[in-house]
C-alpha positions as semicolon CSV with decimal commas, in nm:
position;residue;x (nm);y (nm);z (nm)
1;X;-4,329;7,429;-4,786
2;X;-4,095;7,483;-5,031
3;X;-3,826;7,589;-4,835
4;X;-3,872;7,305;-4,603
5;X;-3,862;7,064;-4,852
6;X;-3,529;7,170;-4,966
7;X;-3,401;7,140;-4,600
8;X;-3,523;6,796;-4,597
9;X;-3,327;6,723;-4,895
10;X;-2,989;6,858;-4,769
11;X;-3,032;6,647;-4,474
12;X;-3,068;6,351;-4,672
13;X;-2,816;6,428;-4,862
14;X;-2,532;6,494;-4,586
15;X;-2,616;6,151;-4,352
16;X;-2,600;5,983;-4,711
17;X;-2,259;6,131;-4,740
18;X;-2,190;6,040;-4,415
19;X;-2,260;5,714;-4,469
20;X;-2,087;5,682;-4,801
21;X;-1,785;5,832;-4,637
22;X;-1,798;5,581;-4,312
23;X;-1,818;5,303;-4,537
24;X;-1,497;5,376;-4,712
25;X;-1,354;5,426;-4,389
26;X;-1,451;5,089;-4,288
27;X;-1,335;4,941;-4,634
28;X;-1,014;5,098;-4,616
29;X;-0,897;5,005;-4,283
30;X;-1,004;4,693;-4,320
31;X;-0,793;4,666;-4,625
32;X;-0,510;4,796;-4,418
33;X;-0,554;4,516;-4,097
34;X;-0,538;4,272;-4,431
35;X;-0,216;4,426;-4,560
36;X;-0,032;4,447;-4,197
37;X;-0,087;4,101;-4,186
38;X;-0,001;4,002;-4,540
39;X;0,320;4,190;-4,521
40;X;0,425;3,980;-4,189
41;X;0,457;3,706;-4,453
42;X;0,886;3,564;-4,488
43;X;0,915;3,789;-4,833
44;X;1,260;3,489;-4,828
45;X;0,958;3,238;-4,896
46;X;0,831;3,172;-5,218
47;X;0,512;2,967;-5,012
48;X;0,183;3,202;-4,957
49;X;0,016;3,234;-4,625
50;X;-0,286;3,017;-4,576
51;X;-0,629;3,120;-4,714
52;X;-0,890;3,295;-4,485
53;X;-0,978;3,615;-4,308
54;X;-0,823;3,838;-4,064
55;X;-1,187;4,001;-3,992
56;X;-1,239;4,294;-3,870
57;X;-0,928;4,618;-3,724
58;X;-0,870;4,484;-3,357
59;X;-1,114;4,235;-3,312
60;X;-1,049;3,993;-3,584
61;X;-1,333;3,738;-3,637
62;X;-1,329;3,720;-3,237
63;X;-1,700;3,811;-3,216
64;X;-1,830;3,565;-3,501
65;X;-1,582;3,282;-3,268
66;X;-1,799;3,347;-2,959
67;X;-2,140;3,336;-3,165
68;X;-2,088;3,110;-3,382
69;X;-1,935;2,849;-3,166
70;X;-1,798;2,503;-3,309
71;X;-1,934;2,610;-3,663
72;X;-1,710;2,902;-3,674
73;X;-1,432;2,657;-3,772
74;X;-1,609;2,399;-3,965
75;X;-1,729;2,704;-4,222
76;X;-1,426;2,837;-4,251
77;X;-1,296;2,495;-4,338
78;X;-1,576;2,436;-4,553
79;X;-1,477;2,766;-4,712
80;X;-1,054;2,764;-4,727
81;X;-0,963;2,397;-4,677
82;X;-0,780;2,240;-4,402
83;X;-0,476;2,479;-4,296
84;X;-0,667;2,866;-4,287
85;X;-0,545;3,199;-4,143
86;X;-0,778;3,436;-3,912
87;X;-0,747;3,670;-3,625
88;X;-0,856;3,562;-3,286
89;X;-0,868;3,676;-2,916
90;X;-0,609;3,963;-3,067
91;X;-0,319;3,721;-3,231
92;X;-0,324;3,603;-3,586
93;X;-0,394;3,256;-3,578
94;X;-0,322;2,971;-3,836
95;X;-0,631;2,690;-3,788
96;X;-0,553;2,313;-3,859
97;X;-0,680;1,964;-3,954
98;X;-0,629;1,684;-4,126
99;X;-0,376;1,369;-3,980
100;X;-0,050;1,476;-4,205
101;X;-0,089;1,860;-4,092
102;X;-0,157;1,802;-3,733
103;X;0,168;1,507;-3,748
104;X;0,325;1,835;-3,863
105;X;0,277;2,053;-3,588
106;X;0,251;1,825;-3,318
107;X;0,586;1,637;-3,406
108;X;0,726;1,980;-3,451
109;X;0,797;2,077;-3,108
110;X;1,137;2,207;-3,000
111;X;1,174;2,233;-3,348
112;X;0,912;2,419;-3,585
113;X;0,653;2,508;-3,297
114;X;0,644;2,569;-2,877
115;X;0,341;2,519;-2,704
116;X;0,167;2,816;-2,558
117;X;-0,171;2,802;-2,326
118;X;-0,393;3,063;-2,237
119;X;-0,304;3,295;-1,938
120;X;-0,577;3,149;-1,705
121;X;-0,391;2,841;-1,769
122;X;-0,072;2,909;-1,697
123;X;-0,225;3,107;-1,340
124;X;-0,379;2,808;-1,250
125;X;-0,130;2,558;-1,327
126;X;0,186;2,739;-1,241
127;X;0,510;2,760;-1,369
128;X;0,689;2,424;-1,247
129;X;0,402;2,205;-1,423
130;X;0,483;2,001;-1,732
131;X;0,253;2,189;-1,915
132;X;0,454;2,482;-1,869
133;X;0,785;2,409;-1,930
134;X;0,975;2,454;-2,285
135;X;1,291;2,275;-2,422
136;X;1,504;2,028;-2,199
137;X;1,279;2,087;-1,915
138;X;1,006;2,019;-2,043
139;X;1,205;1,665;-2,197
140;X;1,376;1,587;-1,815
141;X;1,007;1,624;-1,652
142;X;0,837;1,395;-1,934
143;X;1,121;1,141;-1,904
144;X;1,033;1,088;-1,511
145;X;0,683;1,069;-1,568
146;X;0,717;0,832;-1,894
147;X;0,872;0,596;-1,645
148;X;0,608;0,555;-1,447
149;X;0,252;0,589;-1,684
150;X;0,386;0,309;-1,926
151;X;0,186;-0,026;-1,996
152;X;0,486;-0,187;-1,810
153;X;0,402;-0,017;-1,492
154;X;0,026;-0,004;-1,453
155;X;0,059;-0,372;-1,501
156;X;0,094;-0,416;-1,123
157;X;-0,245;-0,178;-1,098
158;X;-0,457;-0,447;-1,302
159;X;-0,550;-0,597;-1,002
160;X;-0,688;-0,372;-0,811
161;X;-0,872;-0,183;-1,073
162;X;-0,978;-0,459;-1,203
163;X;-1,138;-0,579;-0,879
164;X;-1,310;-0,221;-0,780
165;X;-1,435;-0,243;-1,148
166;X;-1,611;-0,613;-1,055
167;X;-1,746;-0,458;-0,723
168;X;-1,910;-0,122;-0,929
169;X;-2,076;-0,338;-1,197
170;X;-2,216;-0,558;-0,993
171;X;-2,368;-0,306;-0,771
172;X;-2,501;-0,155;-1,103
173;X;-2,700;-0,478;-1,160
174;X;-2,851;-0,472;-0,849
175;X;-2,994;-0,131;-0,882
176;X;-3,405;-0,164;-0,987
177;X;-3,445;0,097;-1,250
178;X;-3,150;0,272;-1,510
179;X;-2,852;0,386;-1,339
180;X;-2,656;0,724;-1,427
181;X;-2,377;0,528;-1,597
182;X;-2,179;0,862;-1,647
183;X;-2,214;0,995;-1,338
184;X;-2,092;0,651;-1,165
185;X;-1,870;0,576;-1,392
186;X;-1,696;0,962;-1,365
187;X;-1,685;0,912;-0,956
188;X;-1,574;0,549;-0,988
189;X;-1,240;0,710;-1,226
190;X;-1,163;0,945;-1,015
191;X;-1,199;0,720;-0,653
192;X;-0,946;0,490;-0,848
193;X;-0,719;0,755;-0,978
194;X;-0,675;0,898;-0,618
195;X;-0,526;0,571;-0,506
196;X;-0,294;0,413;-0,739
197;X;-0,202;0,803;-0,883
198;X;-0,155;0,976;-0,515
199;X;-0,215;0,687;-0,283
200;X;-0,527;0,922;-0,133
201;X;-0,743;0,672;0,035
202;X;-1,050;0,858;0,016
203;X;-1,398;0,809;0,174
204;X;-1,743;0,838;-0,043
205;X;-1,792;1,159;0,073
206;X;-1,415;1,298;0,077
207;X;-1,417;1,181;-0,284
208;X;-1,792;1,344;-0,388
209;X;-1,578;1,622;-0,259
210;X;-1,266;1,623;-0,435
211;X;-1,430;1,524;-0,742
212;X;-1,656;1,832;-0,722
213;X;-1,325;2,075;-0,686
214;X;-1,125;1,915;-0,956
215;X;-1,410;1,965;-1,221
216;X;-1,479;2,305;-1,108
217;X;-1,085;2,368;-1,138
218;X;-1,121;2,191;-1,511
219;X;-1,407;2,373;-1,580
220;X;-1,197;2,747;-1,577
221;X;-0,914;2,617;-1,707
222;X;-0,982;2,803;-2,035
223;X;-1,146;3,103;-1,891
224;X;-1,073;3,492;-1,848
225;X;-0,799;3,590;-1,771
226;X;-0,964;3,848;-1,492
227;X;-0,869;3,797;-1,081
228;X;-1,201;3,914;-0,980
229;X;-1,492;3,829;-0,759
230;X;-1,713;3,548;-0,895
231;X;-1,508;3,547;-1,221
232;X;-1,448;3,136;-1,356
233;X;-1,046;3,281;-1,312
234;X;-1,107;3,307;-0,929
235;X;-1,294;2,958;-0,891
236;X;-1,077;2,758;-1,070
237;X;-0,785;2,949;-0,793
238;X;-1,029;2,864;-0,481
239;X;-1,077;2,504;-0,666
240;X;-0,676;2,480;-0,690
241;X;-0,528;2,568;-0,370
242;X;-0,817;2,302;-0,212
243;X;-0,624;2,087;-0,485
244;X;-0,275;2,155;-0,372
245;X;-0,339;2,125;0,004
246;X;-0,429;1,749;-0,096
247;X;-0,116;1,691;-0,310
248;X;0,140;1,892;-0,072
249;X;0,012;1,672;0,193
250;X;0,058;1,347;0,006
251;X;0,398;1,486;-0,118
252;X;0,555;1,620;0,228
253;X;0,412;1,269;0,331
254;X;0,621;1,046;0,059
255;X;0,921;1,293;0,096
256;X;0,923;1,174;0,488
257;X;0,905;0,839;0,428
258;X;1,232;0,593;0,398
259;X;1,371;0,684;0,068
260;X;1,501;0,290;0,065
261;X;1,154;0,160;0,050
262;X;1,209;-0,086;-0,322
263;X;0,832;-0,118;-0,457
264;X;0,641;0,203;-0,542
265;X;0,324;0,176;-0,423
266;X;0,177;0,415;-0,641
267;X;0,227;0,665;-0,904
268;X;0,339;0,955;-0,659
269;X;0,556;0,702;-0,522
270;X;0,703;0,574;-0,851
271;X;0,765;0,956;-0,979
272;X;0,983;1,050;-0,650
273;X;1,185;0,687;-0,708
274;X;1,232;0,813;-1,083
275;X;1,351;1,119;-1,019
276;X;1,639;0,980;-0,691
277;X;1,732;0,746;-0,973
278;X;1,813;1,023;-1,202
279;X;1,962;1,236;-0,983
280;X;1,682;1,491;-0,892
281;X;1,504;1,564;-0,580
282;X;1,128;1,611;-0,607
283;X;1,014;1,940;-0,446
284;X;0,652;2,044;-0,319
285;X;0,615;2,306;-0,601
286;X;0,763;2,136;-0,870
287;X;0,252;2,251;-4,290
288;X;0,219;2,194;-4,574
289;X;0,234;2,406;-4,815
290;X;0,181;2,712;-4,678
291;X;0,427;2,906;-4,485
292;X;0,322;3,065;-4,109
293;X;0,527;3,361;-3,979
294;X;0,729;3,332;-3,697
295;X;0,498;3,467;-3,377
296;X;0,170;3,340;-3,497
297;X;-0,003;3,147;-3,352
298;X;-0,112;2,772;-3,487
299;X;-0,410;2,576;-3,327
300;X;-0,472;2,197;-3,426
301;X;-0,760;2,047;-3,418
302;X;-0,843;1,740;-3,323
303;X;-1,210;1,711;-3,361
304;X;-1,189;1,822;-3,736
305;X;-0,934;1,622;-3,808
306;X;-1,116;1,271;-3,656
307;X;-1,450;1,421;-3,832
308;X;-1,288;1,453;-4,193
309;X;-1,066;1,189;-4,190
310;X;-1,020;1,002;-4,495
311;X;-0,991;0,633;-4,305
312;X;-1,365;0,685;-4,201
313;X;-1,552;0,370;-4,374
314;X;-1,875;0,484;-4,215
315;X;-2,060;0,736;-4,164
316;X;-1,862;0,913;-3,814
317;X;-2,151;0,878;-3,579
318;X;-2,198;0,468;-3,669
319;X;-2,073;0,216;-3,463
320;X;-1,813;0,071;-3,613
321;X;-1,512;-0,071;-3,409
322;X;-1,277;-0,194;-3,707
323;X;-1,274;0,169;-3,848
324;X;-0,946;0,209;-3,708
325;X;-0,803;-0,152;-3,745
326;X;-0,457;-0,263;-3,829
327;X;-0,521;-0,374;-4,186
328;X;-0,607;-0,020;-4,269
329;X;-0,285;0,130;-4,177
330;X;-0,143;0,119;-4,548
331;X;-0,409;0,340;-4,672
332;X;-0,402;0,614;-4,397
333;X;-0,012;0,642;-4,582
334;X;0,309;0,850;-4,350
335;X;0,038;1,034;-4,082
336;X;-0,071;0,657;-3,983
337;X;-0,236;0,687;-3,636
338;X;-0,267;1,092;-3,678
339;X;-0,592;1,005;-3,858
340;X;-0,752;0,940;-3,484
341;X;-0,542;1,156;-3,190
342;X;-0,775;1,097;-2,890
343;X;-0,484;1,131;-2,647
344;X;-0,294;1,373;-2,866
345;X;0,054;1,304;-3,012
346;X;0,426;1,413;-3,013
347;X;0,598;1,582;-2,728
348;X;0,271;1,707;-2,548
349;X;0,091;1,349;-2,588
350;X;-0,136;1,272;-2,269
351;X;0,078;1,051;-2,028
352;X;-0,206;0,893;-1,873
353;X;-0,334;0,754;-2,217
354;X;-0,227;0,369;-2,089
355;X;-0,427;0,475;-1,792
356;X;-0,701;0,537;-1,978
357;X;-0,706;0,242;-2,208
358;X;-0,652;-0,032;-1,953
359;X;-0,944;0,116;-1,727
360;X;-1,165;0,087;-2,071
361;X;-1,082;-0,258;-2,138
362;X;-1,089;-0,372;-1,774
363;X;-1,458;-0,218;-1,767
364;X;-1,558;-0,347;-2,095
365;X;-1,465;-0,725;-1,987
366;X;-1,652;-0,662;-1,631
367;X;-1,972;-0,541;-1,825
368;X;-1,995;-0,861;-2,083
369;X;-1,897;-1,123;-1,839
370;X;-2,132;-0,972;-1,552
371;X;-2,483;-0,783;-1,737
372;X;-2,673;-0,722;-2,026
373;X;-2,754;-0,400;-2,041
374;X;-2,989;-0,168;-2,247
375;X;-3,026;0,191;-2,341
376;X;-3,296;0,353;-2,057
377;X;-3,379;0,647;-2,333
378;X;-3,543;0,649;-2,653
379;X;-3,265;0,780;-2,814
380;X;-2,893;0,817;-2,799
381;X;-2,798;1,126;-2,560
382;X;-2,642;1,464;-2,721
383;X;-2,322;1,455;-2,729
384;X;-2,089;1,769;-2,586
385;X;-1,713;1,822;-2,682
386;X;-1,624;2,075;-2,445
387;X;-1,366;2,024;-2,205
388;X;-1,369;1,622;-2,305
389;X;-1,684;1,437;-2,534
390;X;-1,955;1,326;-2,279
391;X;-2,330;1,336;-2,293
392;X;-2,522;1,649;-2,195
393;X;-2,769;1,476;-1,978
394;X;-2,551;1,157;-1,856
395;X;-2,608;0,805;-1,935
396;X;-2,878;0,630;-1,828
397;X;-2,895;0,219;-1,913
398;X;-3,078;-0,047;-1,768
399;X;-2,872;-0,353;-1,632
400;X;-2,976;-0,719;-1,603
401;X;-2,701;-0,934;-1,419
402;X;-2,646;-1,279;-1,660
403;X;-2,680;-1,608;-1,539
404;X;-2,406;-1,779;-1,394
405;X;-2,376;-1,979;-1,696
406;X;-2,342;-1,699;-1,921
407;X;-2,140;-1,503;-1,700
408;X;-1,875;-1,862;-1,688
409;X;-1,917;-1,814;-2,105
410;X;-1,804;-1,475;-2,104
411;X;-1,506;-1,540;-1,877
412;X;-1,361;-1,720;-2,139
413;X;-1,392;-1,467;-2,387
């Protein structure tokens, strides 16, 4: 027994050791990964790197990302503030928030920052897109387009959007039970943004369609980078070329067509007049205190920013339309509208943002002049961020049409 007992021991003893000594492996190299990264730092600087952890050799804090989700970033900036330092997806990565840091960055292009997408991105999107170009390309591209997605222009779309609006609402309040208002409202978008954007006249089911690709193509915009079978990488290409067959079409079309021709009659149209004004022919393929070393990589964000933002009044999830009001603009100081970036900013901001706002306020003046309407669920629906904030499960409301009376009242709102 004795013997045995002695062998036991010795055991013991050497996986302790073992462990002991794997441990200090562990410590040490990840004391090391710190170090490489510390020493990247611009020695010429006297400002420190952001706060925050590079993780773990190699992977970096990838793994707690993918877990963890949304709250990855809103403990670490719970933990190290607004502007923090980590190691993602293999590059070093500088995380920010807040209106003043993200005017920073996002008014910083050409200048203090380029933008860079993932690889699946750039794959599916090509090299000729605006997303994709850098410098004075990227300026000549976004000085066509700016010329035809201004408030000016859509002006001469009010009509028609506003009437298909009229027509959708008022087949919503003739529907007996709740209606799918996402859902409609998503097809309804996209039926009108085929017409005045690419002049596509499209059928219910051509659009059902076309709808169907584009969010599929949306959907694995952000995915792996890996060309195999079944991978969200080769649906998003099988969901793009179906794309491009569409827009070549409507393209060759316009190209064809007599290049005299004064009124555009949509945006496809206006963006080929733009660029034979200027000279170009239109072809089918076409912070703050901290310093951040050159070749990192610095992500914005613009949910923590709107969620932390000091010009909130209310609690972030009330109701409360004059959060964001003129009279407040003296108090949200030099990042003024940064505080609330729904369409971005700067050199990259979203060209179809008049778009966007003139189809919201021709919908919200069809809905009070034509129905009441009233929550179908007992509760507001979850909310999901991810690509754009919609509800997980739709939204369902019940309409009641007004009286004509009522409906005469709220034309002269």
């Amino acid at each position: 027994m004795f013997p045995w007992g002695l062998s036991c021991l010795s055991v013991l003893g050497a996986a302790g050791t073992a462990l002991l000594c794997a441990g200090l492996l562990l410590s040490l190299a990840q004391h090391l990964w710190t170090l490489r990264w510390t020493l990247s730092r611009d020695r010429a600087s006297a400002l420190p790197l952001p706060k925050g952890s590079m993780g773990w050799p190699f992977f970096g804090e990838t793994l707690h990302w993918l877990v963890q989700g949304s709250r990855f970033h809103s403990s670490r900036r719970e933990r190290y503030g607004t502007v923090f330092k980590t190691h993602l997806l293999g590059r070093p990565v500088i995380r920010v928030s807040g209106a003043e840091n993200v005017r920073t960055i996002l008014l910083g292009e050409h200048r203090l920052v380029r933008s860079q997408w993932p690889q699946s991105a750039h794959i599916l999107l090509g090299s000729h897109t605006l997303l994709g170009a850098v410098g004075e390309p990227h300026r000549q591209r976004r000085k066509i387009l700016a010329r035809v997605f201004n408030r000016a222009a859509l002006e001469r779309y009010v009509p028609r959007l506003q009437g298909a609006l009229r027509r959708e609402v008022r087949s919503w309040c003739a529907t007996r039970g709740p209606v799918a208002v996402y859902e409609a409202a998503k097809a309804l978008t996209f039926r009108m943004a085929a017409r005045i954007l690419l002049g596509l006249r499209l059928d219910e089911a051509q659009c059902s369609e076309l709808s169907r690709t584009f969010e599929q193509f949306v959907e694995n915009l952000f995915s792996l980078p890996l060309d195999v079978p079944f991978s969200g990488l080769r649906k998003g290409i099988r969901a793009r070329d179906q794309l491009h067959r569409h827009l070549e079409e409507a393209i060759a079309e316009k190209l064809h067509e007599d290049k005299a021709a004064a009124e555009p009659g949509d945006a496809l149209d206006g963006i080929i007049h733009s660029t034979r004004e200027l000279g170009h022919e239109l072809s089918v393929q076409e912070l703050k205190g901290y310093q951040i070393p050159k070749g990192w990589n610095v992500m914005y964000s613009i949910r923590d920013t709107h969620e932390t933002a000091a010009v909130y009044r209310s609690p972030p999830e009330g109701f409360d339309p004059e959060r964001f009001g003129n009279e407040g603009e003296d108090a949200r100081g030099a990042a003024g509208r940064f505080h609330y970036i729904p369409f971005g900013g700067g050199a990259r901001s979203c060209l179809g943002q008049e778009l966007a706002q003139t189809v919201l306020q021709l919908l919200a003046v069809e809905l009070v002049r034509t129905a009441r309407w009233e929550l179908a669920t007992p509760a507001f629906p979850a909310m999901q961020t991810v690509p754009i904030v919609h509800p997980v499960d739709g939204l369902r409301l019940f309409f009641h049409p007004l009286a004509p009376s009522a409906a005469q009242d709220g034309r002269r709102l």
